[in-house]
VONU-263057 format. One line per 2 residues: their letters; for each residue x, y, z of N, C-alpha, C. Coordinates in nm, 2 decimals. Layout:
<pts>
a) X:Y:Z:X:Y:Z:X:Y:Z | ...
</pts>
This chain:
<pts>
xx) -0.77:0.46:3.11:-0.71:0.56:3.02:-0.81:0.68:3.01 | -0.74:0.81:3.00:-0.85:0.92:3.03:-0.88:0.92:2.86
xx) -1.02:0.97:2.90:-1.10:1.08:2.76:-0.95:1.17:2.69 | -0.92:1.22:2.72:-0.83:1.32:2.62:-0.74:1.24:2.62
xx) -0.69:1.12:2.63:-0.58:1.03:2.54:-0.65:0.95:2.44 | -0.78:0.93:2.44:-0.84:0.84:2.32:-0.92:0.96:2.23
xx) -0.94:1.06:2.25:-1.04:1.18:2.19:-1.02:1.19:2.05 | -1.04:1.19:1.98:-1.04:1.22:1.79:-1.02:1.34:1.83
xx) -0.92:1.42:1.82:-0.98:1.58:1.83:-1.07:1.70:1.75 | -1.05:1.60:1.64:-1.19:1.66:1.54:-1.32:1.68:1.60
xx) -1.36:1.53:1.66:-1.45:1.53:1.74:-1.48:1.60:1.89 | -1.40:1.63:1.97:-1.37:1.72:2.04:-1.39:1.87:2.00
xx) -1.36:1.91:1.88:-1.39:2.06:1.85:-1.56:2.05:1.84 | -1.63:1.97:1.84:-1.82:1.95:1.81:-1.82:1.96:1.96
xx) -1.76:1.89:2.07:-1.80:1.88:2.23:-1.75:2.07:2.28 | -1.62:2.08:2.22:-1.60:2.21:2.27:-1.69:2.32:2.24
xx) -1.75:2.34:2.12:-1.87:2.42:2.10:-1.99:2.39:2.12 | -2.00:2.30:2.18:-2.18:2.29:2.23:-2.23:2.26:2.12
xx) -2.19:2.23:2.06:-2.24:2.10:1.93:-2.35:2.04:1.96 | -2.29:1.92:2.02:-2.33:1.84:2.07:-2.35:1.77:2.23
xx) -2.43:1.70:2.29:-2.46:1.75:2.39:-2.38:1.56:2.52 | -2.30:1.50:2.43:-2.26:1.38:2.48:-2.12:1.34:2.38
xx) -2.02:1.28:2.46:-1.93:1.21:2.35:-2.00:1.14:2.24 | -2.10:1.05:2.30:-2.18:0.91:2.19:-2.24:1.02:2.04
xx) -2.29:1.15:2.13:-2.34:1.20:2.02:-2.25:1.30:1.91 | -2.11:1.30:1.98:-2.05:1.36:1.88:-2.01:1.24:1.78
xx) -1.96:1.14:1.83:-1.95:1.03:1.75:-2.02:0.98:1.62 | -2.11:0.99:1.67:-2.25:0.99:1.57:-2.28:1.05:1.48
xx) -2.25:1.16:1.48:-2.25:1.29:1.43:-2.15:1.29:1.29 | -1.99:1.22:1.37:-1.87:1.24:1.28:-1.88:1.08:1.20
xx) -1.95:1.02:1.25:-1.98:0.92:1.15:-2.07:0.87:1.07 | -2.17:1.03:1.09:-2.25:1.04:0.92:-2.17:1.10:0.81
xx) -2.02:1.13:0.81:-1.91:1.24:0.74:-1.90:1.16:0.63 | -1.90:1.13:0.54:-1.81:1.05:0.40:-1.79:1.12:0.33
xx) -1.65:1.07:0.26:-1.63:1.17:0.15:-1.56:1.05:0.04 | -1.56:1.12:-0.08:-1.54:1.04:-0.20:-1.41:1.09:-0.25
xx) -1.29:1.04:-0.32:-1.17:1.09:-0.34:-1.17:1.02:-0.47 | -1.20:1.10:-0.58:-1.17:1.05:-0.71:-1.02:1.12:-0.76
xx) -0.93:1.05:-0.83:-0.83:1.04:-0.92:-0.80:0.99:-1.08 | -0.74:1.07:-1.12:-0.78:1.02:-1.26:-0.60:0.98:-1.33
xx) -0.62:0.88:-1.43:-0.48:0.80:-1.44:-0.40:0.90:-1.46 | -0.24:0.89:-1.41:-0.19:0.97:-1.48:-0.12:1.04:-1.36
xx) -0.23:1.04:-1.27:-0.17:1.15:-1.11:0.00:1.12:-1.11 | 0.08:1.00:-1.08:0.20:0.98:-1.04:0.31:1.06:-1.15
xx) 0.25:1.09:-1.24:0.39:1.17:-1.34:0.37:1.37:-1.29 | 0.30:1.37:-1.18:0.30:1.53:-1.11:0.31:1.54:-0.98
xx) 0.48:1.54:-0.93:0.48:1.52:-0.84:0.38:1.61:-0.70 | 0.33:1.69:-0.76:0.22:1.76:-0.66:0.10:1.70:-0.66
xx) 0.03:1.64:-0.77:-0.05:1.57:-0.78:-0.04:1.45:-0.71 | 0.07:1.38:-0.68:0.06:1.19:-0.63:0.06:1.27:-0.49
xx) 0.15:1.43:-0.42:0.12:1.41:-0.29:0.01:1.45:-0.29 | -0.06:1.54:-0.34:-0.22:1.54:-0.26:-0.28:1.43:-0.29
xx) -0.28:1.33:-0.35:-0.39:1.21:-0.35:-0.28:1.11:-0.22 | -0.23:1.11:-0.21:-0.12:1.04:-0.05:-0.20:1.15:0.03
xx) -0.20:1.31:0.03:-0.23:1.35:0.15:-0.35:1.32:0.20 | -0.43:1.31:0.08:-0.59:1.27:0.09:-0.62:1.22:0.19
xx) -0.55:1.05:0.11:-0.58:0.90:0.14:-0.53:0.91:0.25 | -0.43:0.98:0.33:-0.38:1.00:0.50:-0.50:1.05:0.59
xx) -0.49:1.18:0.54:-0.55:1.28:0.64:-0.72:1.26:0.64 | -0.81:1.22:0.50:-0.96:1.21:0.49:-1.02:1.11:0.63
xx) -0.93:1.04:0.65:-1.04:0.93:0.75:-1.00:0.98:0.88 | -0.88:1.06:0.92:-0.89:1.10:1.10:-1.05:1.16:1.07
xx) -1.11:1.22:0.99:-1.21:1.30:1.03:-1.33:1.25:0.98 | -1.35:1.20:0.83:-1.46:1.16:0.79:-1.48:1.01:0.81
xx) -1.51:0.95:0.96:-1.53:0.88:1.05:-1.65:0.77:0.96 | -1.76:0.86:0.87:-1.82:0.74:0.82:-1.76:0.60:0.68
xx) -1.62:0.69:0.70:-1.61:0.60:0.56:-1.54:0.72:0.45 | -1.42:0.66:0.41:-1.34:0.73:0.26:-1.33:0.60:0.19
xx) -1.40:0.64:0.03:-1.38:0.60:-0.02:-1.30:0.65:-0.19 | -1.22:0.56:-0.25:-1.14:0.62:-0.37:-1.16:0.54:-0.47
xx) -1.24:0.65:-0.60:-1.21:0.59:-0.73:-1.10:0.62:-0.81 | -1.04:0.54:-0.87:-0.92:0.63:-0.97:-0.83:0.49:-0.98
xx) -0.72:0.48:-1.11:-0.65:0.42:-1.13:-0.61:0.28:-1.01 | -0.65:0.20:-0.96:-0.61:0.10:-0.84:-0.48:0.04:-0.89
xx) -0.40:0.03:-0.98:-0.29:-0.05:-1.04:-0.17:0.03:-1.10 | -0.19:0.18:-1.07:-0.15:0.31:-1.15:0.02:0.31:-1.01
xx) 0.10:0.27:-1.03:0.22:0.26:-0.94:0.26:0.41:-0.84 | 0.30:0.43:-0.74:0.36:0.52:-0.66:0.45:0.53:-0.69
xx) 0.50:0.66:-0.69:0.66:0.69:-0.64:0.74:0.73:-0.55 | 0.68:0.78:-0.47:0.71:0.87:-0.35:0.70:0.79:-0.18
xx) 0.88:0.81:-0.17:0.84:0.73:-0.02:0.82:0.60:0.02 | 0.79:0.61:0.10:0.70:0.44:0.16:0.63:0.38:0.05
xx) 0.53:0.45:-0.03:0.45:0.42:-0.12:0.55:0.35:-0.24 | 0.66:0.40:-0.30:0.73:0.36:-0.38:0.72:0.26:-0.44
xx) 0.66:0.20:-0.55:0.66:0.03:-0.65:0.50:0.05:-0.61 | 0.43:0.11:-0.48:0.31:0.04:-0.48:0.18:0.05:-0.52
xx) 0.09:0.04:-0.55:0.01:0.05:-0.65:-0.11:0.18:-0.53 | -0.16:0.25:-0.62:-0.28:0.30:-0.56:-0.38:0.25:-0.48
xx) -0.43:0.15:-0.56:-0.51:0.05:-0.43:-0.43:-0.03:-0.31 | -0.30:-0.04:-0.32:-0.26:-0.07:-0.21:-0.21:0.01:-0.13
xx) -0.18:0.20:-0.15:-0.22:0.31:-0.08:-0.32:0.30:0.04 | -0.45:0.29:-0.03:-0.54:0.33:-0.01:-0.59:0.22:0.10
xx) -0.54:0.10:0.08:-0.56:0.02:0.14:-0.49:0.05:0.31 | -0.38:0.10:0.28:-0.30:0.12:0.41:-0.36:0.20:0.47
xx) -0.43:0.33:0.46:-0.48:0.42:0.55:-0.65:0.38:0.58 | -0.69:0.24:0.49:-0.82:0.25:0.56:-0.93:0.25:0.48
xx) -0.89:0.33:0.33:-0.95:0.40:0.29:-0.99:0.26:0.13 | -1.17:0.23:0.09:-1.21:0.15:0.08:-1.17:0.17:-0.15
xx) -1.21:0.11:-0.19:-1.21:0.14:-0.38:-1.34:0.11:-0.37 | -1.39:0.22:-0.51:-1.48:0.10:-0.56:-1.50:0.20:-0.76
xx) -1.60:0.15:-0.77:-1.60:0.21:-0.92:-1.70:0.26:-0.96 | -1.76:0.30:-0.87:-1.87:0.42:-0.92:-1.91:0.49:-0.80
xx) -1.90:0.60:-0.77:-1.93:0.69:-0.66:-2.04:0.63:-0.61 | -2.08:0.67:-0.45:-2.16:0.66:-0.37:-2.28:0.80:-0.37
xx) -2.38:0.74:-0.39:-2.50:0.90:-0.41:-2.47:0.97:-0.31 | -2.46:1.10:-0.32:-2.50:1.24:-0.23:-2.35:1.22:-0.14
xx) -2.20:1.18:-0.15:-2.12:1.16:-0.07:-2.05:1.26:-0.12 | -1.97:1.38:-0.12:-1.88:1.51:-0.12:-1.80:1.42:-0.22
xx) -1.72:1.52:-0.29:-1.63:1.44:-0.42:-1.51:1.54:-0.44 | -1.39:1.51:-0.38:-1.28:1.59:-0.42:-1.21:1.48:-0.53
xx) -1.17:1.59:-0.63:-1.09:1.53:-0.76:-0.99:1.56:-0.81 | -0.87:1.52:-0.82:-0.75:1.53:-0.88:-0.74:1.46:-0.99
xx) -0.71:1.56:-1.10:-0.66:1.55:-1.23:-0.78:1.58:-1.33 | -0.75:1.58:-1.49:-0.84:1.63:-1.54:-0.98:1.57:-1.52
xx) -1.13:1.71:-1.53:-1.20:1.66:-1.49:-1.32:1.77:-1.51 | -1.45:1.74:-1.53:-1.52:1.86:-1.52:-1.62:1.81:-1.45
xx) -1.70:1.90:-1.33:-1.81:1.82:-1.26:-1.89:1.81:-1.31 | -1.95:1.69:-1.20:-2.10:1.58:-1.30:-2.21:1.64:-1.21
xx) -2.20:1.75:-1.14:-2.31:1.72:-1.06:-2.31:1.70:-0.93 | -2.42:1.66:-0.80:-2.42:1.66:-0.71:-2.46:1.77:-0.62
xx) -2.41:1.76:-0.49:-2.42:1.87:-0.40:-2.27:1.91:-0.31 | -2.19:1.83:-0.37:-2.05:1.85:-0.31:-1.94:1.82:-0.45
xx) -1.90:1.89:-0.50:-1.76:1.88:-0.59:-1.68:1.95:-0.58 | -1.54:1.93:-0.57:-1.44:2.01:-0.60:-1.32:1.98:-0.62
xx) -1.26:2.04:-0.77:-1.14:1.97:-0.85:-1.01:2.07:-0.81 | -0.96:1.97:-0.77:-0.81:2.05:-0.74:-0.71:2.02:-0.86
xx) -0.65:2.13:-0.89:-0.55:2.18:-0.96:-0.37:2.21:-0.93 | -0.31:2.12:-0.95:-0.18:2.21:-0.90:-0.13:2.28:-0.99
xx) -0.02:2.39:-0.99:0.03:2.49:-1.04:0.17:2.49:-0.99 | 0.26:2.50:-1.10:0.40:2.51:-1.04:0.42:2.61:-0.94
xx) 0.34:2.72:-0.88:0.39:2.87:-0.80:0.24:2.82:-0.67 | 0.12:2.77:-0.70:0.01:2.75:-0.60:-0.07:2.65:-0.65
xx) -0.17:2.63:-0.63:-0.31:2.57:-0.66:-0.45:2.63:-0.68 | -0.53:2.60:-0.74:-0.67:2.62:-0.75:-0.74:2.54:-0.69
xx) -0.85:2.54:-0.61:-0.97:2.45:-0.60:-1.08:2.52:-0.65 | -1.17:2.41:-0.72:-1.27:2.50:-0.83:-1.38:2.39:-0.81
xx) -1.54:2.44:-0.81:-1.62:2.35:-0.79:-1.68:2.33:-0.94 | -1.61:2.31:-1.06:-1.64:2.32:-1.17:-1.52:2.25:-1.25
xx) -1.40:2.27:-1.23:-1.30:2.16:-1.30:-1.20:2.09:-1.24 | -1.09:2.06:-1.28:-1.01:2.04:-1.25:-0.87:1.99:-1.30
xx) -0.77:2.05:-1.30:-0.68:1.99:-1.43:-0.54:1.95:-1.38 | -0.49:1.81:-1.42:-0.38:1.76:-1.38:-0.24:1.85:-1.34
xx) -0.18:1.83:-1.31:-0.05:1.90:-1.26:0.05:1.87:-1.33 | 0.18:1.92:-1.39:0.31:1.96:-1.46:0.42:1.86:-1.38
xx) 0.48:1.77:-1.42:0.61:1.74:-1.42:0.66:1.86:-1.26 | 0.70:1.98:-1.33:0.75:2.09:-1.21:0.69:2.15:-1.14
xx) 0.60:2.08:-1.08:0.49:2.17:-0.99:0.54:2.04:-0.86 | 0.59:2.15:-0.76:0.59:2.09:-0.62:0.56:2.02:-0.50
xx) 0.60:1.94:-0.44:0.55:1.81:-0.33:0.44:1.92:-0.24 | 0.50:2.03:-0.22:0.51:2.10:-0.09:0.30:2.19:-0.14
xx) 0.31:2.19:-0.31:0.18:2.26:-0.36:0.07:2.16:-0.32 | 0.12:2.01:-0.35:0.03:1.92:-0.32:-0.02:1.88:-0.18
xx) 0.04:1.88:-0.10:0.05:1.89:0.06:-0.05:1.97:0.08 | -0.05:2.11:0.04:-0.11:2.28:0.08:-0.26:2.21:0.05
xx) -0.30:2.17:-0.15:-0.41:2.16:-0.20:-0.50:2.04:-0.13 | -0.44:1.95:-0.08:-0.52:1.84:-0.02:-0.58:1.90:0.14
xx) -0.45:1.98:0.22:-0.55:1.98:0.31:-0.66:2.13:0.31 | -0.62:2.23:0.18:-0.75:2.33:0.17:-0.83:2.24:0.06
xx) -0.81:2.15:0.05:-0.97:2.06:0.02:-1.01:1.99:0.09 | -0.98:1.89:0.17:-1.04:1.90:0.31:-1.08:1.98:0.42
xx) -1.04:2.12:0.40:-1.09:2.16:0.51:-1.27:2.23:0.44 | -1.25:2.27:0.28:-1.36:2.27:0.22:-1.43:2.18:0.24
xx) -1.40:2.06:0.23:-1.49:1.97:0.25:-1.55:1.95:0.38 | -1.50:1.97:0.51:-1.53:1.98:0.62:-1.58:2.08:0.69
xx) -1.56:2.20:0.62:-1.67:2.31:0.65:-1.86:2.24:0.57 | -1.81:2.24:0.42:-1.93:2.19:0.39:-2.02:2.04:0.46
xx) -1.98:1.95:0.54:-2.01:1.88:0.63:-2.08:1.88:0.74 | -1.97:1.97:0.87:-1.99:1.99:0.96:-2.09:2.15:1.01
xx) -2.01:2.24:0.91:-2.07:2.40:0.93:-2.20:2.42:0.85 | -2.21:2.29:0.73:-2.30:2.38:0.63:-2.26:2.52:0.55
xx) -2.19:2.52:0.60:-2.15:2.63:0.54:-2.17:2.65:0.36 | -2.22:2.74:0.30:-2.32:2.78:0.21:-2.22:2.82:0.09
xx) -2.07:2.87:0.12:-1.98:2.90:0.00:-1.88:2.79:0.01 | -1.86:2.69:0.09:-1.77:2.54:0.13:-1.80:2.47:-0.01
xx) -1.68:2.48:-0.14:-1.70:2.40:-0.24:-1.82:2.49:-0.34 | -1.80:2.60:-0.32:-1.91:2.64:-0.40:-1.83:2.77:-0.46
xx) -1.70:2.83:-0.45:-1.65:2.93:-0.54:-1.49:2.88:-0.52 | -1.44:2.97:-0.64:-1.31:2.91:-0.62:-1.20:2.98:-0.53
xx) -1.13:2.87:-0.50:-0.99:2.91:-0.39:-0.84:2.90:-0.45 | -0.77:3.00:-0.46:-0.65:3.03:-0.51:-0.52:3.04:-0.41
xx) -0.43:2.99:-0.41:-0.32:2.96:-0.35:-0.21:2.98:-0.39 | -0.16:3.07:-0.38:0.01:3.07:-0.41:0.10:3.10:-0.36
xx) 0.22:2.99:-0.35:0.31:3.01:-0.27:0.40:3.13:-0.25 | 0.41:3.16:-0.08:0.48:3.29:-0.09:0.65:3.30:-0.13
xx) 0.68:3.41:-0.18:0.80:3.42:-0.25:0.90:3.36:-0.11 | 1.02:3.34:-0.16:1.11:3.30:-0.06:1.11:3.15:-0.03
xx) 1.05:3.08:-0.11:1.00:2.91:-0.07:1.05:2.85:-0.20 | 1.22:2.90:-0.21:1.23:2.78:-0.29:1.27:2.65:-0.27
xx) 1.28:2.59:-0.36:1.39:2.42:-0.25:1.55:2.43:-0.27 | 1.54:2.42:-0.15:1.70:2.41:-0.13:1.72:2.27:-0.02
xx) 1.88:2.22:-0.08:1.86:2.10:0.01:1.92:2.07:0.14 | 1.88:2.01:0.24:1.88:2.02:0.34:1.96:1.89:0.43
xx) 2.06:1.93:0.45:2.18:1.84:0.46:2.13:1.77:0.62 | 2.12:1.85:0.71:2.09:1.80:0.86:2.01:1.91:0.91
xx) 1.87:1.86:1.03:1.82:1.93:1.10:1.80:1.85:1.25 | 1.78:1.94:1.34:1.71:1.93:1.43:1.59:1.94:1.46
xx) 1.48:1.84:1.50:1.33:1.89:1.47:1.28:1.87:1.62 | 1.28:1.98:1.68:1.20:1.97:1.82:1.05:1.96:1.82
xx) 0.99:1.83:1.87:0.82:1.83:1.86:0.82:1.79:1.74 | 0.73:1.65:1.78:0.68:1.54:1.71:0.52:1.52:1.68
xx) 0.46:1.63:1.74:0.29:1.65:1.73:0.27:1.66:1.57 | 0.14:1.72:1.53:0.08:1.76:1.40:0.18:1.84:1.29
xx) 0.25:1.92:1.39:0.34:2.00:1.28:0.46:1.96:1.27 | 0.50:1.91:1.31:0.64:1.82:1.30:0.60:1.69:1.26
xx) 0.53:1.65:1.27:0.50:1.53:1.12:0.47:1.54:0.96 | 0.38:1.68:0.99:0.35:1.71:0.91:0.45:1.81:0.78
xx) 0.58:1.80:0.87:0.67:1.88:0.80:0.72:1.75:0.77 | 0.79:1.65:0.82:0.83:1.50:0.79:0.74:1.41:0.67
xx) 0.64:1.45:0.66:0.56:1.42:0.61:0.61:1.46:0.41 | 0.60:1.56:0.45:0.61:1.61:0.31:0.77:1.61:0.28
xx) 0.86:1.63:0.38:1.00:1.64:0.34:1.03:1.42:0.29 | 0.96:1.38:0.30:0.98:1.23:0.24:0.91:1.23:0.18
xx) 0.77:1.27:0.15:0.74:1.27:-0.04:0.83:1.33:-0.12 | 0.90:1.44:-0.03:0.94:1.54:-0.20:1.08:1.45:-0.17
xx) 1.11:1.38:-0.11:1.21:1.29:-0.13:1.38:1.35:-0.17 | 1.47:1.29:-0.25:1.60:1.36:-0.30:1.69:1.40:-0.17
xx) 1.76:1.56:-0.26:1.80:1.63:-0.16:1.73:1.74:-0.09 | 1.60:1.68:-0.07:1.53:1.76:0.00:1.46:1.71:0.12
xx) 1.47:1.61:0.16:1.50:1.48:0.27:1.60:1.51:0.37 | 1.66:1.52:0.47:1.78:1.55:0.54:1.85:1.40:0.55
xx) 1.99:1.42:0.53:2.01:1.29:0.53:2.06:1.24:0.69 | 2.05:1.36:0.80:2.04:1.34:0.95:1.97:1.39:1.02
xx) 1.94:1.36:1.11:1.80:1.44:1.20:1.78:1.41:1.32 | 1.84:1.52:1.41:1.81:1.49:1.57:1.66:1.48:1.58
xx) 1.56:1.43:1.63:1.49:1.43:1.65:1.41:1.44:1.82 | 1.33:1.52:1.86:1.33:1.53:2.03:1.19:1.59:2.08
xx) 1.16:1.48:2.13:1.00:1.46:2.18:1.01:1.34:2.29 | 0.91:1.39:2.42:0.93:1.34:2.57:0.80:1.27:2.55
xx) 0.69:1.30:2.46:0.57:1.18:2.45:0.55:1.12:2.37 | 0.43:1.00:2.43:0.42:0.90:2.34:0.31:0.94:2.25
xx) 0.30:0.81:2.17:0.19:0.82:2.02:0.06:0.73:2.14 | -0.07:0.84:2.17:-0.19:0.82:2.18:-0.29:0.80:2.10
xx) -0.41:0.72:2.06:-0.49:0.70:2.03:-0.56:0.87:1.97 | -0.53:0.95:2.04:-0.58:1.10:1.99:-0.46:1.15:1.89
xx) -0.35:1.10:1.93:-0.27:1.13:1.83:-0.30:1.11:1.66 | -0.38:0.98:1.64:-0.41:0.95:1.52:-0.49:1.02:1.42
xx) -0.57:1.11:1.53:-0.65:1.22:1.45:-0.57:1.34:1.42 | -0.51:1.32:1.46:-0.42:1.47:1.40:-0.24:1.47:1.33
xx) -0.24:1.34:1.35:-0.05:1.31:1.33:-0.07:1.23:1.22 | 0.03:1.28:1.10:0.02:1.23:0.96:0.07:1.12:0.98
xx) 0.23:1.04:1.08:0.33:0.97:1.08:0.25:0.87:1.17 | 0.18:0.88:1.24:0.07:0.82:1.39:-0.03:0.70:1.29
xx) 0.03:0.57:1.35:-0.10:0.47:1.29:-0.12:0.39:1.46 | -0.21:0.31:1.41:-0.25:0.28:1.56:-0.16:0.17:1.59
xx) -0.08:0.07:1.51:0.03:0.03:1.58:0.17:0.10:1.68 | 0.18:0.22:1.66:0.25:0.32:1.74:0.23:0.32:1.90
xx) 0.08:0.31:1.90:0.00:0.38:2.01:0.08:0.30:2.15 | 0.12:0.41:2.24:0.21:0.35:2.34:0.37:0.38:2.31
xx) 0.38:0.38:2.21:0.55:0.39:2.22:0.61:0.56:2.20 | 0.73:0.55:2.23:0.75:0.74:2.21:0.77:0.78:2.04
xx) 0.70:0.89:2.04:0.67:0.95:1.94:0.79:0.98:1.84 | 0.92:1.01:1.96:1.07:0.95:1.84:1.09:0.82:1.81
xx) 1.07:0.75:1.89:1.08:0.63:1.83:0.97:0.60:1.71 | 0.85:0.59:1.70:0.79:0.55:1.58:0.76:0.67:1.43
xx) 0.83:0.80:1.47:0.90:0.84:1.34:0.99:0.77:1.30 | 1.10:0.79:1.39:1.22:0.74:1.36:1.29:0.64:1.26
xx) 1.19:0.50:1.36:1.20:0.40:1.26:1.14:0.46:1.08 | 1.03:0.50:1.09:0.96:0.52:0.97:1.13:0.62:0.88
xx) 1.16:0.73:0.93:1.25:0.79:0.86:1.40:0.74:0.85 | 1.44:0.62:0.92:1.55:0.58:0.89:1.52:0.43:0.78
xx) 1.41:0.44:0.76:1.39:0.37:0.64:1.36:0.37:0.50 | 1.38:0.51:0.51:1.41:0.61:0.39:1.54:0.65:0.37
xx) 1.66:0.57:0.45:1.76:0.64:0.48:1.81:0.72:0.55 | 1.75:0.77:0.58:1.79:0.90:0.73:1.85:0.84:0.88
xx) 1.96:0.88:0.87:2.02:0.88:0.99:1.98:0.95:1.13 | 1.88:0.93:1.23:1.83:0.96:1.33:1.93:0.95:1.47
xx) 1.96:1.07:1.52:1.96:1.04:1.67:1.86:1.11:1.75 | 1.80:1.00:1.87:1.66:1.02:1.91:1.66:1.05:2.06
xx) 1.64:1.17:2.10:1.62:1.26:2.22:1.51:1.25:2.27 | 1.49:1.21:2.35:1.32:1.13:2.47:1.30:1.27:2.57
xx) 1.39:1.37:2.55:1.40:1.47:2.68:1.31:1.58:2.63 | 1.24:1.67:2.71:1.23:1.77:2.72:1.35:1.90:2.68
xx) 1.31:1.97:2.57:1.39:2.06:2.52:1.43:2.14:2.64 | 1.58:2.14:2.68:1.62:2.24:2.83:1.73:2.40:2.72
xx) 1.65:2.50:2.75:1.70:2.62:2.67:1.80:2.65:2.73 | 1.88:2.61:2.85:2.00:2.66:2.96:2.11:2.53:2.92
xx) 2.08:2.45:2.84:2.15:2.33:2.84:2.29:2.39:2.77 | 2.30:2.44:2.65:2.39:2.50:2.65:2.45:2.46:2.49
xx) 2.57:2.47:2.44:2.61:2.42:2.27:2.51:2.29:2.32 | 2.46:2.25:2.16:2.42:2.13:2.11:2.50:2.09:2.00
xx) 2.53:1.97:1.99:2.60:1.92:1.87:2.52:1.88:1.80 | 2.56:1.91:1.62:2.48:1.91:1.56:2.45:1.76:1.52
xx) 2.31:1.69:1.47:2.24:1.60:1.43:2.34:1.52:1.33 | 2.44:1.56:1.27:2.51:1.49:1.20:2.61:1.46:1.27
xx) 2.70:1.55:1.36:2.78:1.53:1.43:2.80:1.41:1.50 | 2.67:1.38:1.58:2.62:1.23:1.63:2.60:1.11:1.61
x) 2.57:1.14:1.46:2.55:1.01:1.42:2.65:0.92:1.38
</pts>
């Protein structure tokens, strides 16, 4: 199997800049990374709040390779999705991602829900907001009943990426001033009867991703779906929907199953998008 089908591509951006001077040593490198994901009771009654602590507990270990670990409620129930009935610690359990009950010294600390920092060399509390988010290395305060799937999505991965500047870059303002976010006008929810989603990589999961937390009628209740590759071992570092039972099979098929288990009606396209092909019938039509 070649190098660029098993590559972390996180790790790959350290080889592409002359980082580092060997695969073994980029490896090495991404698995001194830890980060700490505290949550505080209460997260599941905002719905922007339960997705950033799901986006967390997803997206923190493609990259922080030494180890994610989560304090917060372990018994505090899901709502959203797959997660639905199941408890936080058994979240967390699914992506990897370890409990325990008292932070690890000197490990980076992103926090959802109320909270003021204790200290350290890495904090920062995320806030959702019905219109955007705050990340602040000084508080942090729970999220509203009406504050959005889509704010929570946004806030988890600009605190990971804070957190991974301050990691990898050092970088000297990473978690050290605050970051404001708000969504641009024209982004309201409206519900979304049938689509077609060409491309099953990072952004097309990642839109799948969040269109089944925010669940409802904001979920399509049909969906052509159409992608010609499979789910690789590199895929896992970058694809929200990608676990490593996938690995080998086509990338519609192991959405697929996952979104027709939420209900959704899938018909699944293995082909190469052809722009001469001509009318397409629509994803509901089909089914």
């Amino acid at each position: 199997m070649e190098l660029l089908e098993t590559l972390n591509r996180t790790i790959k951006l350290a080889m592409d800049e002359g980082r580092v001077g060997s695969y073994e040593e980029a490896q090495s490198l991404f698995r001194s990374f830890r980060l700490s994901i505290h949550v505080r009771p209460g997260f599941s009654a905002s719905p922007a709040d339960e997705a950033a602590v799901l986006t967390l507990l997803n997206a923190a270990p493609k990259t922080f390779l030494g180890g994610v670990e989560l304090l917060g409620p372990l018994h505090e129930r899901c709502t959203m999705a797959w997660f639905s009935g199941k408890s936080l610690g058994q979240a967390a359990e699914h992506f990897g991602v370890t409990t325990a009950s008292v932070s690890s010294d000197d490990v980076p600390i992103i926090f959802v829900g109320d909270g003021l920092a204790k200290g350290g060399a890495f904090w920062l509390g995320v806030s959702t907001r019905s219109d955007g988010f705050v990340l602040s290395p000084d508080s942090a305060a729970a999220g509203s009943q009406e504050n959005a799937v889509e704010v929570g999505v946004a806030a988890a991965g600009a605190a990971l990426n804070e957190a991974f500047q301050y990691a990898y870059r050092k970088a000297p303002l990473a978690g050290q001033r605050e970051v404001h976010w708000k969504r641009p006008g024209g982004t309201n929810q409206t519900e979304a009867g049938s689509l077609w989603l060409i491309g099953l990589g990072h952004l097309g999961q990642a839109f799948l991703w969040t269109a089944a937390l925010a669940g409802g009628n904001r979920l399509p209740r049909f969906m052509r779906l159409t992608d010609y590759d499979q789910v690789s071992w590199s895929s896992l570092s970058t694809c929200l929907l990608a676990e490593a039972r996938h690995v080998g099979r086509k990338k519609v098929d192991a959405v697929a199953d996952q979104m027709e288990s939420l209900g959704v009606h899938i018909q699944r396209d293995y082909n190469r998008l052809d722009l001469d092909a001509g009318t397409v019938q629509s994803a509901q039509d089909q089914v």
